[in-house]
SEKOLKE-75891 format. One record per residue (C-alpha): x, y, z; residue number from 1; residue in one letter. Coordinates in steps of 0.05 Angstrom, whole numbers. Example, Ala and Ser with C-alpha at 12.3 -4.5 7.8 and 13.67 -1.06 7.14 Angstrom:
<sites>
c1, c2, c3, num, residu
246, -90, 156, 1, a
273, -21, 143, 2, s
</sites>
This chain:
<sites>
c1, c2, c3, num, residu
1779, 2178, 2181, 1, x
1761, 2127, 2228, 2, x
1816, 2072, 2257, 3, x
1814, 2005, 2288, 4, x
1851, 1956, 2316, 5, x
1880, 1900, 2270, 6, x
1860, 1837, 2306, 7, x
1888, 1821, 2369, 8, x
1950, 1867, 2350, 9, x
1967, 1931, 2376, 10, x
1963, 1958, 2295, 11, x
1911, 2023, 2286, 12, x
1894, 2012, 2210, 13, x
1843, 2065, 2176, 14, x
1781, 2035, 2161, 15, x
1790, 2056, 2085, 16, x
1853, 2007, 2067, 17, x
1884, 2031, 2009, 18, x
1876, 1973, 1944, 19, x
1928, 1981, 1901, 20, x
1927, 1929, 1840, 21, x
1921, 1965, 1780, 22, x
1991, 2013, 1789, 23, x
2033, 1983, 1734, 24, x
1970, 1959, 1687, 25, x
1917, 2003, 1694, 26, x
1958, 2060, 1727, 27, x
2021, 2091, 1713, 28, x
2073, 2101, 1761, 29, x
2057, 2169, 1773, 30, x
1982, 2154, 1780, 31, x
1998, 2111, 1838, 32, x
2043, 2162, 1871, 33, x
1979, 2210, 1875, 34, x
1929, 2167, 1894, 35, x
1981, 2157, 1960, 36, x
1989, 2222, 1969, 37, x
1919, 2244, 1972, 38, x
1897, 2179, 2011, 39, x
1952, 2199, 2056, 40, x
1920, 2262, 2066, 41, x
1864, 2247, 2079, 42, x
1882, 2196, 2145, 43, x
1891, 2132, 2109, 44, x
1956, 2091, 2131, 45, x
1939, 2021, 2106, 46, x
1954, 2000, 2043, 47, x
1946, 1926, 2011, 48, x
1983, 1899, 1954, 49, x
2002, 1837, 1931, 50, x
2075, 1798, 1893, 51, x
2021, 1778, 1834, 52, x
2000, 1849, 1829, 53, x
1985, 1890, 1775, 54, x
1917, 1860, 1764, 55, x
1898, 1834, 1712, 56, x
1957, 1786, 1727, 57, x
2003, 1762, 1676, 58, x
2084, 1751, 1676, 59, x
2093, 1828, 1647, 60, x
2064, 1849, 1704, 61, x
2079, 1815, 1768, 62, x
2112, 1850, 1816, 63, x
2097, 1923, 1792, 64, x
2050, 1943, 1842, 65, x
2099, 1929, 1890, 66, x
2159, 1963, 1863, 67, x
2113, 2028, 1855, 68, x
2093, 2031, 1921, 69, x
2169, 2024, 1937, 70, x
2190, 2083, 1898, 71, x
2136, 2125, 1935, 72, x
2163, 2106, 1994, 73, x
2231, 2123, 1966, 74, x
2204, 2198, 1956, 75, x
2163, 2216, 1997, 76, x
2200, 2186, 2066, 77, x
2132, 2166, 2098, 78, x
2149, 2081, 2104, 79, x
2135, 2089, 2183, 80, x
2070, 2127, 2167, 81, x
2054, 2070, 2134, 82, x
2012, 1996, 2159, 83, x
2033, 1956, 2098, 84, x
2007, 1895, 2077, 85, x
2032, 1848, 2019, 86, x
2010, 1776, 1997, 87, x
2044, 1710, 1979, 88, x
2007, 1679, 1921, 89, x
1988, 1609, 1921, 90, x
1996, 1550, 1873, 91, x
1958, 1563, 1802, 92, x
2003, 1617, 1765, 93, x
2063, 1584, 1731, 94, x
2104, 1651, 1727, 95, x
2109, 1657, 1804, 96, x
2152, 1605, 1832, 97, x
2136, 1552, 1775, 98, x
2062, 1560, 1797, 99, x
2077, 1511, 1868, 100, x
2041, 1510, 1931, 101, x
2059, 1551, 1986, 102, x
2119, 1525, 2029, 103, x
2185, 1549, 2069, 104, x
2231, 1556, 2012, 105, x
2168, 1597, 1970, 106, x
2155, 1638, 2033, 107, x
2223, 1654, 2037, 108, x
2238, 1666, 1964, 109, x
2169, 1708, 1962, 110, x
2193, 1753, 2022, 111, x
2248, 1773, 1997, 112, x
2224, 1788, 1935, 113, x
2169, 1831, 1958, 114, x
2217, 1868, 2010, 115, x
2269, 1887, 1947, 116, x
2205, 1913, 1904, 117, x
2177, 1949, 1956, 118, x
2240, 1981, 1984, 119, x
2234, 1963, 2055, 120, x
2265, 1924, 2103, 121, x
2194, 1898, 2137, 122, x
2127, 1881, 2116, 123, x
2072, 1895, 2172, 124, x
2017, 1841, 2152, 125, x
2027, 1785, 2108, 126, x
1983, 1752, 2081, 127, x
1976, 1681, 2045, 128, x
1931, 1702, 1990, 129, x
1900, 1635, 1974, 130, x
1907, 1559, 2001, 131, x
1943, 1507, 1978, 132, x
1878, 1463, 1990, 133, x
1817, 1463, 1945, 134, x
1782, 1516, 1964, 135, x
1702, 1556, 1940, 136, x
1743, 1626, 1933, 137, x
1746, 1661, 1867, 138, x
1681, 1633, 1837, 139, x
1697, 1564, 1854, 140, x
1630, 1561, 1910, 141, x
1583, 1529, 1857, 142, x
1623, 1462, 1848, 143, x
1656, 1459, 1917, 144, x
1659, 1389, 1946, 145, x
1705, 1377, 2004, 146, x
1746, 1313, 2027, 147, x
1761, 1286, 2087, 148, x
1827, 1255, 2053, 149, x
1901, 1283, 2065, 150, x
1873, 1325, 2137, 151, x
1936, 1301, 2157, 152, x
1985, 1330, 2104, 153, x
1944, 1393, 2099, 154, x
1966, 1400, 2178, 155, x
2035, 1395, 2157, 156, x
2038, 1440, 2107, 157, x
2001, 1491, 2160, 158, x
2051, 1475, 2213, 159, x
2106, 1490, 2157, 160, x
2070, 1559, 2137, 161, x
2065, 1573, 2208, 162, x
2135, 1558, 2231, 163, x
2159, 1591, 2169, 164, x
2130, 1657, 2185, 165, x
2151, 1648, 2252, 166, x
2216, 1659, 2240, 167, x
2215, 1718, 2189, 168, x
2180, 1751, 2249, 169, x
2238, 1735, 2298, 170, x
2282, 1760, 2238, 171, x
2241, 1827, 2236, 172, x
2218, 1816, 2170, 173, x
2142, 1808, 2190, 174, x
2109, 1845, 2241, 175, x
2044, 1809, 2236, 176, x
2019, 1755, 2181, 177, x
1936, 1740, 2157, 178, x
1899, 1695, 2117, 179, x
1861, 1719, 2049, 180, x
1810, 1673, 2024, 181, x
1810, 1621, 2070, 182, x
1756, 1570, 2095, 183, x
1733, 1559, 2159, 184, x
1764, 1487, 2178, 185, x
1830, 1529, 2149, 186, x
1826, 1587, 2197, 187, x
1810, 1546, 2257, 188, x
1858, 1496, 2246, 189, x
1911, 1562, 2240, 190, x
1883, 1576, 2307, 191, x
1889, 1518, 2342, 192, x
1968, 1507, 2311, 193, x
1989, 1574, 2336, 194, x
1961, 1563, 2402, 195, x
1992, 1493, 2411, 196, x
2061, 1506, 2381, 197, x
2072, 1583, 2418, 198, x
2075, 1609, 2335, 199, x
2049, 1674, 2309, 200, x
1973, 1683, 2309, 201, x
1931, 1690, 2243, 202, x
1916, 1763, 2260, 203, x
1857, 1787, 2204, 204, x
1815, 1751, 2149, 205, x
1824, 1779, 2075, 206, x
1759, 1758, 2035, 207, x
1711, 1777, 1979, 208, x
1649, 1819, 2016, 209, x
1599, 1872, 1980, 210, x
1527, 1873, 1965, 211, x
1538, 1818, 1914, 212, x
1582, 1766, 1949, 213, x
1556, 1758, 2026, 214, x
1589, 1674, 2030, 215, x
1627, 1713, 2094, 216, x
1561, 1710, 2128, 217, x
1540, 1676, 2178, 218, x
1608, 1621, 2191, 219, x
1661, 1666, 2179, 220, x
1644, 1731, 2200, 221, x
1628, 1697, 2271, 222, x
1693, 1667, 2275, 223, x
1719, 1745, 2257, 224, x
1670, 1763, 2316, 225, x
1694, 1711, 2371, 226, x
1770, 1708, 2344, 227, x
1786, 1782, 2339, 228, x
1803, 1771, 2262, 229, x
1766, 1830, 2228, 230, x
1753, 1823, 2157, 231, x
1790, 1864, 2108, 232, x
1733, 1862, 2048, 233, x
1760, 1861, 1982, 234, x
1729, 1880, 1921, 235, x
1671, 1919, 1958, 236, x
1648, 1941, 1896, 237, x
1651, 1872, 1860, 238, x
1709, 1894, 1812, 239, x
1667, 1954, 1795, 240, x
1598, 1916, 1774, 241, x
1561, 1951, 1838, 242, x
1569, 2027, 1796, 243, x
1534, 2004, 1756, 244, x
1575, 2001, 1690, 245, x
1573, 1941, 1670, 246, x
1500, 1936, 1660, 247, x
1501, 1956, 1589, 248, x
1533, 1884, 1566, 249, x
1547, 1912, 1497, 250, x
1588, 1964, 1520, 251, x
1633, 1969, 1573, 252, x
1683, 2018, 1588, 253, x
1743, 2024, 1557, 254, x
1799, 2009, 1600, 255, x
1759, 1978, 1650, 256, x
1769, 1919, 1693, 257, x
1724, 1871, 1660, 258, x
1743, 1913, 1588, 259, x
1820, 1878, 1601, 260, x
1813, 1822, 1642, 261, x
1844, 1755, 1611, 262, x
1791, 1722, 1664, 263, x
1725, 1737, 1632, 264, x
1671, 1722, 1618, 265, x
1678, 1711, 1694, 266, x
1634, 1688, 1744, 267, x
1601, 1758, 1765, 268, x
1581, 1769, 1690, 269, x
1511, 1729, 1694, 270, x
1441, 1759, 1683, 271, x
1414, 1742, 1761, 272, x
1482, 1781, 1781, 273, x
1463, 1844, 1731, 274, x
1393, 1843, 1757, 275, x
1417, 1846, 1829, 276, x
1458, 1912, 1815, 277, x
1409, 1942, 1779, 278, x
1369, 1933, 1851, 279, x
1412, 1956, 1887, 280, x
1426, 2012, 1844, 281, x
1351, 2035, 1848, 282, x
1359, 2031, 1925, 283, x
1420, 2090, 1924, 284, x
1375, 2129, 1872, 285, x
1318, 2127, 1932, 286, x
1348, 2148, 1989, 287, x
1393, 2203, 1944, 288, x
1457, 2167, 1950, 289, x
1516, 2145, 1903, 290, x
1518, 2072, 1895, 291, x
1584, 2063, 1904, 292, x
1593, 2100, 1968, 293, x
1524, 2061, 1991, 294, x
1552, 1993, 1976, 295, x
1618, 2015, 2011, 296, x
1578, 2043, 2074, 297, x
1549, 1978, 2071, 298, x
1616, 1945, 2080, 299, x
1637, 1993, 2137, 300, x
1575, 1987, 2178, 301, x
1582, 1914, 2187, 302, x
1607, 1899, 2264, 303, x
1657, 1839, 2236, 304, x
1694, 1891, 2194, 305, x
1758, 1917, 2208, 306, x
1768, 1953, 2135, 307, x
1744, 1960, 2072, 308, x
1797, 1953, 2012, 309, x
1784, 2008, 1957, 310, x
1813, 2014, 1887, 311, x
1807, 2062, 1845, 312, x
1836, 2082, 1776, 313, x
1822, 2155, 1770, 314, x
1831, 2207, 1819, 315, x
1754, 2215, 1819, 316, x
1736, 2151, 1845, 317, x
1784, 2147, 1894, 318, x
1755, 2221, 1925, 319, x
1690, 2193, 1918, 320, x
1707, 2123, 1957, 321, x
1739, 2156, 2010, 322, x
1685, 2196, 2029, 323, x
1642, 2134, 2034, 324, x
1673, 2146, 2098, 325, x
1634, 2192, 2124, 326, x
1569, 2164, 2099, 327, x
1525, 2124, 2150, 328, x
1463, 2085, 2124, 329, x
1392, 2095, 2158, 330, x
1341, 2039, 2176, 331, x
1303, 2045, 2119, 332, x
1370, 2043, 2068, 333, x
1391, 1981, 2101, 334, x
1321, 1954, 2104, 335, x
1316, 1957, 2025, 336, x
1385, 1924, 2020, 337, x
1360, 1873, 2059, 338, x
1299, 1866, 2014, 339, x
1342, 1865, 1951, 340, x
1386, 1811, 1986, 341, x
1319, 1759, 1991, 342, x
1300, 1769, 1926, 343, x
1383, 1751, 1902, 344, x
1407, 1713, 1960, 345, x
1473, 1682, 1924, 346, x
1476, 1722, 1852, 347, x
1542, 1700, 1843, 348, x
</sites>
């Protein structure tokens, strides 16, 4: 396993960060307690969850995820082995604090919450998993159309966030807090707060980044680059699409992602996306790789990446995934990625 810094902190996280979002929908209890051992084993200590989690999200489920990670930790004794990273949810999802923006009493409320489920007494990152402000995130690039109005307020609202936090890490309940889908103006403006004010500094960026979904690149992932705020990629395998079985659109998996989702069709499920993973797929075949571990190598090998965020729902995939690990792509491999990338810039 390789390590490396988490921003400007003094944090070693594993490259492979440990997703955990279907324990308590897709995966029982006990299923979650292996996939921690073994990822424990095999050098990973950073794992990221989420208060909405299990995914697919719903009022039945929010909150599990959590409170099985917290009953691991509960058995096995290895919290201080343990870089641990949790989210607050934004505005949008009526069964989490009424479905309102993020503020100081939410943050508050939210922290606690998160610290009960998960059986600890600190959280090591945490994140705010989406803005309060319109934002292109979750599908939402297509019809995106910013406004100069309320700049102001929006300021406020950061300097309330940041203050907030501020104090839970005085308290010892934070160690070190992040942003997760995110825009540019938003980061910097984080930035600039934290550097005027003497508050806690946005440590690491939390964003969609695979094969499919490269809107990190170029803005962002320079801002990772000059700032110190590695990226933790999520959904490196664009919820699954990039293995490739999800190209027969008559019959997907049972128990799959996309099979349960109360989100789709979603925005991934498009024929220019489908043809793009079937070219990328032919690209693994090749060069004699898995496409999964390919499109995760992919992740790792990029220079604005601190770690890739894995998920897996059977003990096979998550062996597999971690040994993308120890798979480094030649010239040639990233050469035909590149080629597949010009013919589907934006496929999604």
């Amino acid at each position: 396993m390789e390590y490396a810094k988490l921003g400007r902190t003094d944090i070693d996280v594993s490259r492979i960060c440990l997703g955990t979002m279907t324990w308590g929908n897709q995966n029982t209890e006990a299923e979650g307690h292996e996939q921690m051992d073994y990822a424990v084993d095999q050098g990973v200590n950073f794992f990221d969850t989420a208060e909405l989690y299990a995914v697919p999200t719903s009022a039945e489920t929010q909150g599990k995820t959590e409170e099985i990670i917290g009953t691991w930790f509960k058995k096995s004794g290895k919290r201080e082995d343990i870089i641990l990273a949790t989210k607050i949810a934004g505005a949008g999802l009526p069964w989490i604090r009424e479905g309102r923006a993020i503020d100081r009493a939410g943050i508050i409320d939210a922290v606690e919450g998160s610290l009960s489920r998960l059986q600890t007494d600190y959280i090591d990152l945490y994140q705010l998993h989406w803005p309060n402000r319109d934002h292109y995130h979750f599908g939402r690039n297509w019809g995106f159309a910013p406004t100069a109005k309320d700049a102001d307020k929006n300021r406020e609202n950061l300097l309330e966030i940041l203050e907030t936090l501020g104090a839970l890490v005085q308290q010892g309940k934070i160690r070190e807090i992040g942003l997760s889908n995110d825009t540019a103006w938003g980061i910097m403006e984080y930035l600039k707060l934290s550097e005027q004010k003497a508050l806690p500094r946005m440590a690491s960026l939390q964003h969609e980044y695979s094969l499919l979904c490269r809107l990190f690149e170029p803005d962002l992932s320079e801002i990772a680059m000059k700032e110190d705020m590695g990226l933790l990629a999520w959904s490196p395998l664009a919820t699954g699409m990039l293995s490739g079985k999800y190209l027969d659109k008559d019959n997907w998996p049972e128990g799959a992602r996309w099979s349960l989702s109360n989100r789709n069709p979603n925005h991934r499920h498009n024929e220019i996306a489908h043809q793009a993973t079937a070219a990328y797929i032919d690209v693994a075949k090749k060069h004699g790789l898995d496409p999964c571990q390919m499109a995760l190598a992919f992740t790792l090998a990029k220079p604005f990446v601190t770690a890739t965020i894995i998920g897996a729902t059977s003990m096979e995939q998550l062996r597999s995934n971690i040994a993308a690990m120890d798979v480094k792509l030649s010239k040639d491999v990233m050469a035909d990625i590149e080629a597949v990338r010009r013919q589907f810039p934006m496929p999604f």
